[in-house]
C-alpha positions as a printed Julia matrix, in Angstrom:
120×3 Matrix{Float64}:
 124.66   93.4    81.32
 122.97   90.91   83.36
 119.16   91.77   83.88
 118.03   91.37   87.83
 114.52   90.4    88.65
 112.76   90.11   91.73
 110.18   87.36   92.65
 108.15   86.4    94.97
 109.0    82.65   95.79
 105.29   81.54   95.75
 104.52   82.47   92.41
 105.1    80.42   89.82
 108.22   79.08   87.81
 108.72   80.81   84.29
 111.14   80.5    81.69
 111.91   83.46   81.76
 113.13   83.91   85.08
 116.64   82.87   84.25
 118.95   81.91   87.12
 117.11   81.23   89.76
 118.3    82.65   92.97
 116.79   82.86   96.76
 117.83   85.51   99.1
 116.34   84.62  101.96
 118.45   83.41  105.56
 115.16   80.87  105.95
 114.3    78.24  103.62
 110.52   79.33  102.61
 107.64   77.33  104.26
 105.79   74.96  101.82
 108.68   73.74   99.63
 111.31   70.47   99.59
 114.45   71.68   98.09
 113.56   69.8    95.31
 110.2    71.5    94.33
 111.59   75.09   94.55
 113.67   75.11   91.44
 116.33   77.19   92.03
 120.07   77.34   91.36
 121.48   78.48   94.49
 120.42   79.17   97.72
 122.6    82.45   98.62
 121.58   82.82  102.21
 125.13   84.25  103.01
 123.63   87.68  100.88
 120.04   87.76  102.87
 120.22   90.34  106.05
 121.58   89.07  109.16
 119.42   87.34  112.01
 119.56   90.01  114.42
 118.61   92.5   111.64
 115.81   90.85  110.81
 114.72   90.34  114.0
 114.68   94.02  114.67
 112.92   95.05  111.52
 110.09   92.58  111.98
 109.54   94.24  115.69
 107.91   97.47  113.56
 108.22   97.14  110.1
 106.39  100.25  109.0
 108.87  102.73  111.4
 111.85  100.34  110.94
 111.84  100.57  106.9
 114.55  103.29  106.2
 116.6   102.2   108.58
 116.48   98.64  108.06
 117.34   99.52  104.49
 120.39  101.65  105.34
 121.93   98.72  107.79
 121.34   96.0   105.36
 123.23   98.25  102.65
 126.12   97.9   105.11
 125.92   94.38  105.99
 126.3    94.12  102.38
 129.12   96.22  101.71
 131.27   94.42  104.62
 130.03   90.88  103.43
 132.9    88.84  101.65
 130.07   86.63  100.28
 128.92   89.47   97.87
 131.79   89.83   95.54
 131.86   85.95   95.46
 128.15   85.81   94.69
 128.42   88.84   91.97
 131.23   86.6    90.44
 128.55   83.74   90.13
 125.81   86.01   88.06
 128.26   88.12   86.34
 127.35   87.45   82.65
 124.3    85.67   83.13
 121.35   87.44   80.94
 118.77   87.21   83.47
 119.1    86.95   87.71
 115.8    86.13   89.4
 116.09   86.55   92.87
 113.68   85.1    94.54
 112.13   85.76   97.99
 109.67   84.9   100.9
 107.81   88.18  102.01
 104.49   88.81  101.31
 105.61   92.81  100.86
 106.13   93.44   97.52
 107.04   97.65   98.28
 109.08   97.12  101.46
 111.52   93.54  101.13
 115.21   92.88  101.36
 115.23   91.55   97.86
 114.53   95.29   96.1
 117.43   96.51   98.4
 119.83   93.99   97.24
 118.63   94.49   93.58
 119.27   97.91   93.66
 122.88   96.86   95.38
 123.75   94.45   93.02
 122.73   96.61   89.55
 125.19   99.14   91.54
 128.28   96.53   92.12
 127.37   94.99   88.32
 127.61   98.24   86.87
 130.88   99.52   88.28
């Protein structure tokens, strides 16, 4: 069963971490796509622009709900089965993200969605 991790982008590159992964629509500020050191850049997965617009408006009251919408994004996304495809045996997934929220980010949702999909 393939092992998902969540990381946040600015910390440091470990061995590990596995397959590298970031989830994020925006490319994170600070690094050339050379110095980030990932495998693929699955922006197609990360929440839609208009979502996150409207969760950054109030992110404490938006939470919940932002969580719940994403969850469907996901679940009507043809880009999810074809990114499960692409970790599906791998031993460790790190998926790797922007946010400086470590209890409230798009990347624990999607973990959570993916060990669901990987284990059905």
């Amino acid at each position: 069963m393939t092992k998902i991790i969540i990381k946040r982008v600015y910390k440091p590159e470990e061995k590990n971490d596995g397959y590298r992964v970031l989830v994020d629509k925006l490319w994170p500020r600070g690094f050339s796509k050379a110095s980030l050191h990932c495998e693929l850049w699955a922006k197609d997965i990360a929440p839609s622009t208009p979502l996150r617009q409207w969760y950054h408006q109030n992110k404490s009251e938006h939470w919940d709900e932002f969580s719940m919408r994403y969850i469907k994004e996901l679940e009507n996304s043809s880009a999810v089965e074809e990114f499960i495809n692409s970790i599906r045996g791998k031993q460790i997934v790190t998926l790797l993200y922007a946010s400086g929220n470590a209890a409230e980010n798009h990347a624990l949702v999607l973990r959570d969605f993916l060990e669901r999909k990987l284990s059905e």
